[in-house]
C-alpha atoms as a printed R data frame, in Angstrom:
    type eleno elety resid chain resno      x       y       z
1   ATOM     1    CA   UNK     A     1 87.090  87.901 -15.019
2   ATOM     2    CA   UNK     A     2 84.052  89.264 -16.670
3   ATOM     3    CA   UNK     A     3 83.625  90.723 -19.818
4   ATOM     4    CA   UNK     A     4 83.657  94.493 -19.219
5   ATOM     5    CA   UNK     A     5 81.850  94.775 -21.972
6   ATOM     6    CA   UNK     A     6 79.197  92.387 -20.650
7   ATOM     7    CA   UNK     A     7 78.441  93.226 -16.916
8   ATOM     8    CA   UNK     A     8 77.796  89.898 -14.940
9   ATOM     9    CA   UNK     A     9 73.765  90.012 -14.174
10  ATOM    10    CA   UNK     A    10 72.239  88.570 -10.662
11  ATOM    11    CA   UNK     A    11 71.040  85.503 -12.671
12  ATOM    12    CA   UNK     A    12 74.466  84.443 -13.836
13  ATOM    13    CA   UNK     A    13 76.095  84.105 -10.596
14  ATOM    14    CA   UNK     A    14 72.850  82.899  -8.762
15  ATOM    15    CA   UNK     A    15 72.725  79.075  -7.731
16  ATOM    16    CA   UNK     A    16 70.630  77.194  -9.446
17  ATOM    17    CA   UNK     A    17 67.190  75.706  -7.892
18  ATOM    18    CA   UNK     A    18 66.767  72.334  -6.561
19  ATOM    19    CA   UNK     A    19 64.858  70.140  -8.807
20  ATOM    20    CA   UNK     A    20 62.449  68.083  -6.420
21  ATOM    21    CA   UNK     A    21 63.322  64.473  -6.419
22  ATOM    22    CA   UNK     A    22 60.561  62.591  -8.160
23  ATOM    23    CA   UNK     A    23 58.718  60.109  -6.228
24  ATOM    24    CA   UNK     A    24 59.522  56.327  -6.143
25  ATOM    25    CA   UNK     A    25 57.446  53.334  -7.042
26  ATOM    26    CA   UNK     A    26 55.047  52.671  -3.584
27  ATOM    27    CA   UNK     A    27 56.529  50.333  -1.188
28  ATOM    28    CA   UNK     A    28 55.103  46.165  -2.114
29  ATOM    29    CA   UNK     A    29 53.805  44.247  -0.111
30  ATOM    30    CA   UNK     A    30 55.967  42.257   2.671
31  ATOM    31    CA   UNK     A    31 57.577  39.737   1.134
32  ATOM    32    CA   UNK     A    32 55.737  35.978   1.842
33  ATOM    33    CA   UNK     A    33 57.020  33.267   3.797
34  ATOM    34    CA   UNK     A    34 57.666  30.869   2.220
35  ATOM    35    CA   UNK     A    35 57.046  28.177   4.341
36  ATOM    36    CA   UNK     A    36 52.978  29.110   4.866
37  ATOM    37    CA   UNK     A    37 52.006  27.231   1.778
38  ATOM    38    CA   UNK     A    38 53.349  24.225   2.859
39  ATOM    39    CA   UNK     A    39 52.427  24.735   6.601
40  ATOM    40    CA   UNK     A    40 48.856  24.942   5.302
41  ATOM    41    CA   UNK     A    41 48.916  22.292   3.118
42  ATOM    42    CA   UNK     A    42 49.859  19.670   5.793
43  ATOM    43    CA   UNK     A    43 47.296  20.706   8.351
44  ATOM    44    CA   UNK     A    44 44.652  19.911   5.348
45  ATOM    45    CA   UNK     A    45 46.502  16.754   4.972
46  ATOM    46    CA   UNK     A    46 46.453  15.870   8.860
47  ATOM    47    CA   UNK     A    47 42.565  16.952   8.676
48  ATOM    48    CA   UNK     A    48 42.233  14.325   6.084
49  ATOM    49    CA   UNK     A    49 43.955  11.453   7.347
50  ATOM    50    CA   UNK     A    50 41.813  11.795  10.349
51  ATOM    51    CA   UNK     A    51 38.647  12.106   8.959
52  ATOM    52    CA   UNK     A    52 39.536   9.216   6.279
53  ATOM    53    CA   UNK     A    53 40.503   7.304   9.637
54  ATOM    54    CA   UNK     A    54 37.424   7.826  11.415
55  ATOM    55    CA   UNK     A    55 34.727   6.873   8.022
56  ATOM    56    CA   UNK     A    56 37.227   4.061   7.689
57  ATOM    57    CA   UNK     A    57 36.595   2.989  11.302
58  ATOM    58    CA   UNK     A    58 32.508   3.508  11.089
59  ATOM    59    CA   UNK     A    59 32.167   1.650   8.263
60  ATOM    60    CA   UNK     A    60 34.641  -1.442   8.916
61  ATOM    61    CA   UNK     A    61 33.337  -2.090  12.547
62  ATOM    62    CA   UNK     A    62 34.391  -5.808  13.327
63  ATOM    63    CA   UNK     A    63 32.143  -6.671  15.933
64  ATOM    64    CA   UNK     A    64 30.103  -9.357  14.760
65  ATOM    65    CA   UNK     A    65 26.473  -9.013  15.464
66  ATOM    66    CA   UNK     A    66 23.641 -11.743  15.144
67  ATOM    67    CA   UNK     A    67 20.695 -10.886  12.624
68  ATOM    68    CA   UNK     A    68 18.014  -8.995  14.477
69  ATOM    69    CA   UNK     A    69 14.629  -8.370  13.578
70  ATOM    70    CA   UNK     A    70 13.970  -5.222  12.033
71  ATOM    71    CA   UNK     A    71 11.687  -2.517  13.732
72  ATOM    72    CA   UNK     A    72  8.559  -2.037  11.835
73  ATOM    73    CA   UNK     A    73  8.910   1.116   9.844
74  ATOM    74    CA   UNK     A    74  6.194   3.582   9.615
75  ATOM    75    CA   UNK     A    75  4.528   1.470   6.677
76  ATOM    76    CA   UNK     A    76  5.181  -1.992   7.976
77  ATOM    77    CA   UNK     A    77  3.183  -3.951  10.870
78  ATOM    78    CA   UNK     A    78  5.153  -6.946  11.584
79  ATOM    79    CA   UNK     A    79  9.166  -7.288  12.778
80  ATOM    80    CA   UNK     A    80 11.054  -9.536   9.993
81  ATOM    81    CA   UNK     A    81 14.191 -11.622  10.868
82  ATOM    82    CA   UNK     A    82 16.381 -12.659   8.342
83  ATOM    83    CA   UNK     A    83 16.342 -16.806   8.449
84  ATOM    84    CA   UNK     A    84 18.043 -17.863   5.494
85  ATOM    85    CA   UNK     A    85 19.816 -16.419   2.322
86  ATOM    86    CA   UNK     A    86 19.109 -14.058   0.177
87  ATOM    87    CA   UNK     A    87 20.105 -16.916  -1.895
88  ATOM    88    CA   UNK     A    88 20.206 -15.706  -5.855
89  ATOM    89    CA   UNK     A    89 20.440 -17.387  -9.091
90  ATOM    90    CA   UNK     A    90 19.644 -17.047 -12.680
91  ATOM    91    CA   UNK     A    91 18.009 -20.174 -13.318
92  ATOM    92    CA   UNK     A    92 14.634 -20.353 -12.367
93  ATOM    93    CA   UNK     A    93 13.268 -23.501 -14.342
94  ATOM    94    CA   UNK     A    94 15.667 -25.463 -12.061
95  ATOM    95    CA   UNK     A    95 14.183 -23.732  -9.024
96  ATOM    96    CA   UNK     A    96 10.599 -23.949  -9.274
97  ATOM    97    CA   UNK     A    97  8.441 -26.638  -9.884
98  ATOM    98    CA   UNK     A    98  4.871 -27.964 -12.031
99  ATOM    99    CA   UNK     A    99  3.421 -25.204 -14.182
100 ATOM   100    CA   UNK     A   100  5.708 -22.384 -13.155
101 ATOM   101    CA   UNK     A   101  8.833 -24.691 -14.012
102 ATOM   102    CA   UNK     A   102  7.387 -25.291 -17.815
103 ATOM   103    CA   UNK     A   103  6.709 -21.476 -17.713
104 ATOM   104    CA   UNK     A   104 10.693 -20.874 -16.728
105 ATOM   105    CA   UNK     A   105 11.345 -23.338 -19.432
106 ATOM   106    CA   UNK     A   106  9.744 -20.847 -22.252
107 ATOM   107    CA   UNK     A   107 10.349 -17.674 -21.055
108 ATOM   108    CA   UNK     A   108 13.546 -18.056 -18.977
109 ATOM   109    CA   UNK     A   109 13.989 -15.347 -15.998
110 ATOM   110    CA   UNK     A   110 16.910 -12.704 -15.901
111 ATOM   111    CA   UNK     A   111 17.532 -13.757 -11.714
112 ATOM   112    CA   UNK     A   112 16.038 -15.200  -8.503
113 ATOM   113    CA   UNK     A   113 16.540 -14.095  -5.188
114 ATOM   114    CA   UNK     A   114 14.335 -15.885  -2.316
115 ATOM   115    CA   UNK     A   115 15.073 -15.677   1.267
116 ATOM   116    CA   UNK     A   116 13.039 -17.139   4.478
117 ATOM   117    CA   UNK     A   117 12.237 -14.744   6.967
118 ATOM   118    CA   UNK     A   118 10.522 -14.919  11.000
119 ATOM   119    CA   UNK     A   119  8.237 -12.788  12.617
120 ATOM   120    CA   UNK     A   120  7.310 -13.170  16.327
121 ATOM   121    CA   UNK     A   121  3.929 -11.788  16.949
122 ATOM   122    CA   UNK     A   122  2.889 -12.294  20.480
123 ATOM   123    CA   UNK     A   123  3.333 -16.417  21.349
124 ATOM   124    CA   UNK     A   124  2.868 -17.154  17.719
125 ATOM   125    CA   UNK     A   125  6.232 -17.313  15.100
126 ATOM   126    CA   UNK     A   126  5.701 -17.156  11.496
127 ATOM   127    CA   UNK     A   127  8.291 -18.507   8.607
128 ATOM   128    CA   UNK     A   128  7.477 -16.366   5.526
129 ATOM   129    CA   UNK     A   129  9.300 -17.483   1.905
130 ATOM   130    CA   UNK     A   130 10.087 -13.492   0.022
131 ATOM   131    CA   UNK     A   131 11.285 -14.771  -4.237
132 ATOM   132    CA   UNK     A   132 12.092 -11.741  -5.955
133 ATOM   133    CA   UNK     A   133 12.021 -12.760  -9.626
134 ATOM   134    CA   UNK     A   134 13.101 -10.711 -12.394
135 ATOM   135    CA   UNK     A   135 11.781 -11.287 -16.136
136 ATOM   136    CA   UNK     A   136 13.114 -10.232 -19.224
137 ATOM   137    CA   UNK     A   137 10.313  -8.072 -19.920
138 ATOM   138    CA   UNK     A   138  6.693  -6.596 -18.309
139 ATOM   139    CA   UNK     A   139  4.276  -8.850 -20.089
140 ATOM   140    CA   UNK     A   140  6.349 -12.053 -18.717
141 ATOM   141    CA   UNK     A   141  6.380 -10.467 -15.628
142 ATOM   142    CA   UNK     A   142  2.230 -10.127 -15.605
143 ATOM   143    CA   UNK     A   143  2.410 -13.502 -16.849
144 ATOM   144    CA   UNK     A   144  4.058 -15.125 -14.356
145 ATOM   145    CA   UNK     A   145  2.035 -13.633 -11.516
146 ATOM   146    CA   UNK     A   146 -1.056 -14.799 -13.003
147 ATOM   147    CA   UNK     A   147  0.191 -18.180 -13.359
148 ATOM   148    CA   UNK     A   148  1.519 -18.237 -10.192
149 ATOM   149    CA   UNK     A   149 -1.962 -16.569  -8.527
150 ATOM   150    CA   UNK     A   150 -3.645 -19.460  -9.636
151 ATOM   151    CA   UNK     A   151 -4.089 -23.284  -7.435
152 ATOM   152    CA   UNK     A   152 -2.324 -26.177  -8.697
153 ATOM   153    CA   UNK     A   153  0.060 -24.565 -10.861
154 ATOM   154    CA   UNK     A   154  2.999 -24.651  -9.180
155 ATOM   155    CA   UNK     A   155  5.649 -21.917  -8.220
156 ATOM   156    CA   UNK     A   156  9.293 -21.421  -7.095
157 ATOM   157    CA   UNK     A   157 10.583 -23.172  -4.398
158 ATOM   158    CA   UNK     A   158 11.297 -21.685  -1.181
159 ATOM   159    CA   UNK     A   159 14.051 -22.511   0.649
160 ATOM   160    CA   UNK     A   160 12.125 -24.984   2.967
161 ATOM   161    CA   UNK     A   161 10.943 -27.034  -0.038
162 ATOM   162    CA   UNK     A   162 14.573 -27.377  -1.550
163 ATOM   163    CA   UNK     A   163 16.126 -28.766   1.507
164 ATOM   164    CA   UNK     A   164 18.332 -25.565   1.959
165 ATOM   165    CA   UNK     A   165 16.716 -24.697   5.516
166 ATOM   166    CA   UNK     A   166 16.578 -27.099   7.701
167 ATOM   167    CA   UNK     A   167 15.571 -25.722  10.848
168 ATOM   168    CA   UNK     A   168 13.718 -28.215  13.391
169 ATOM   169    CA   UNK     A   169  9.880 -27.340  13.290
170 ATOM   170    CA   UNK     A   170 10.013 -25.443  10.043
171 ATOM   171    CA   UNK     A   171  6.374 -25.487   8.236
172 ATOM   172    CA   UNK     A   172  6.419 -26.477   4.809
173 ATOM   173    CA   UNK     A   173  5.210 -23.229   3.251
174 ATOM   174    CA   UNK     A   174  4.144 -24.854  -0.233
175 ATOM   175    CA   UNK     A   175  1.094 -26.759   1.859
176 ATOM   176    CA   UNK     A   176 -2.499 -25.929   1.492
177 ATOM   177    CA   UNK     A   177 -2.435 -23.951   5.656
178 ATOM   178    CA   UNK     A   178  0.357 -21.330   4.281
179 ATOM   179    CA   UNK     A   179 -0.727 -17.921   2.582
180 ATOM   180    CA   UNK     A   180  0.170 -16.329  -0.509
181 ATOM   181    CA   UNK     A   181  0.894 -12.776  -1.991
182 ATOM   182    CA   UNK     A   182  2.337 -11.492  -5.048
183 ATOM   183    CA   UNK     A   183  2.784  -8.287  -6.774
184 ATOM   184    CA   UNK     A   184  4.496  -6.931 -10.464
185 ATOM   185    CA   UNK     A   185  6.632  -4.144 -10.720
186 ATOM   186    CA   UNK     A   186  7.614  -3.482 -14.092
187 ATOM   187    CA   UNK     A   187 10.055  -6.551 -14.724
188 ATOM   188    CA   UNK     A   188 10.047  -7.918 -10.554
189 ATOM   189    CA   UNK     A   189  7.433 -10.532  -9.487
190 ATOM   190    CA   UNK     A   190  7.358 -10.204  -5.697
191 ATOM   191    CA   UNK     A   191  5.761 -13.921  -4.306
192 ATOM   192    CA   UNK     A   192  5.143 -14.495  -0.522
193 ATOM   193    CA   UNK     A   193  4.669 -17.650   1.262
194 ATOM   194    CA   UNK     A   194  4.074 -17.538   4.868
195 ATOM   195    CA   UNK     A   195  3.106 -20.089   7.318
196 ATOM   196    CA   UNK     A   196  3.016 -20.155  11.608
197 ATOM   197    CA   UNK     A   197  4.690 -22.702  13.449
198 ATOM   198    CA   UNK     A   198  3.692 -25.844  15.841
199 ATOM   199    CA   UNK     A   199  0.086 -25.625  13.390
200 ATOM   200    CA   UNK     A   200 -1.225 -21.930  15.268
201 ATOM   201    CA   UNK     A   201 -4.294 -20.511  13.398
202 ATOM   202    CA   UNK     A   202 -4.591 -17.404  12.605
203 ATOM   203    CA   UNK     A   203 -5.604 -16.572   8.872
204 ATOM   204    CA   UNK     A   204 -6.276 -13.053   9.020
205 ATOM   205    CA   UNK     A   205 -3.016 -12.380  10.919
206 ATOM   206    CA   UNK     A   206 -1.291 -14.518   8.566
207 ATOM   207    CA   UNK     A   207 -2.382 -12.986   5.709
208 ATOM   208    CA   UNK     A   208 -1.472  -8.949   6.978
209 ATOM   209    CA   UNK     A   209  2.090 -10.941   7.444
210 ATOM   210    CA   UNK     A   210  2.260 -12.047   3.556
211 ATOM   211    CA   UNK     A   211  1.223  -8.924   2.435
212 ATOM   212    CA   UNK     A   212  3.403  -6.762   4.737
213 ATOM   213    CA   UNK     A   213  6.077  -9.138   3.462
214 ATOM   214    CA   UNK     A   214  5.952  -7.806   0.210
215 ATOM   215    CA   UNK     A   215  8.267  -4.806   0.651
216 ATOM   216    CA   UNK     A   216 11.079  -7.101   1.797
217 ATOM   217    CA   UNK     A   217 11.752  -7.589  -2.035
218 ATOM   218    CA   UNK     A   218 13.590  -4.332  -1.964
219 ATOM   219    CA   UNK     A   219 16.014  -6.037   0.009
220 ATOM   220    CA   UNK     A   220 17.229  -9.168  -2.017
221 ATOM   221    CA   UNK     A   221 17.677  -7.462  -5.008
């Protein structure tokens, strides 16, 4: 009952207003599988076994395959097959002989590499000796080559001369018929020996052989 001395006013008996409900954090993002990680993860692992497979397959090929002569690259005339060796060693006063031995004796090398190579040019075959020697320092290195550039004063032995190769109708490259080249770079002395077989003449053949016969260096080291 109201106070009759205090009549009841509109806004006492009137309902109060809603209060708008305030809005809720936006909706996330749908929850993640969890199994995608790991899906992904093995099909990179799959991708990688295969691809490990296949390099391992290139590179291990076990078909044997004879030495072949390699096609003359833009810089090189002549076809070299690979006889004998590289055959490599750090002694090179036991592998050389006259005035280049006593040199070896003073000034000891840091290694030897020599290998016997063929070239077919036409009907005439060619045996050419490639001795990559490596000296301590530059100036030995110029040393050598002079020595070596000189007649009568020895040099290393190619494999012909040691007995190593012992093919039938070999020439004997240290003679006075074979033809020589040599060349320094930095610490490598580069020396070429190269000779035809069954006695074919050809000197200015045979010496565009030797020289082209340089490069093969690269090769043996």
């Amino acid at each position: 009952m109201a106070n009759p001395q205090y009549p009841a006013s509109p806004s006492d008996t009137a309902p109060l207003a809603a209060v708008p409900a305030r809005p809720g954090p936006p909706p996330g993002p749908p929850p993640r599988d969890p199994r995608t990680p790991l899906l992904r993860g093995a099909g990179l692992v799959v991708i990688a076994v295969v691809a490990g497979l296949v390099w391992y397959l290139i590179r291990h090929d076990s078909t044997p395959a004879e030495p072949a002569a390699q096609p003359p690259s833009a810089s090189s005339e002549f076809a070299f097959k690979l006889a004998e060796g590289p055959v490599k060693a750090t002694d090179c006063a036991a592998n050389s002989y006259s005035g280049a031995q006593k040199y070896f004796q003073g000034n000891p090398c840091t290694s030897l590499s020599r290998a016997l190579y063929t070239v077919q040019s036409g009907t005439a075959k060619t045996l050419v000796s490639v001795a990559l020697v490596t000296m301590p320092t530059a100036a030995q290195a110029v040393s050598l080559k002079q020595l070596t550039d000189q007649d009568g004063t020895g040099n290393v032995s190619d494999l012909v001369r040691d007995g190593t190769y012992h093919a039938a109708g070999a020439p004997k490259l240290s003679s006075a018929d074979a033809e020589y080249a040599s060349e320094v770079t930095g610490t490598d002395v580069t020396i070429v020996l190269a000779d035809f077989y069954a006695g074919h003449k050809d000197p200015a053949k045979l010496q565009r052989i030797a020289k082209d016969a340089l490069k093969l260096s690269a090769k043996q080291r």
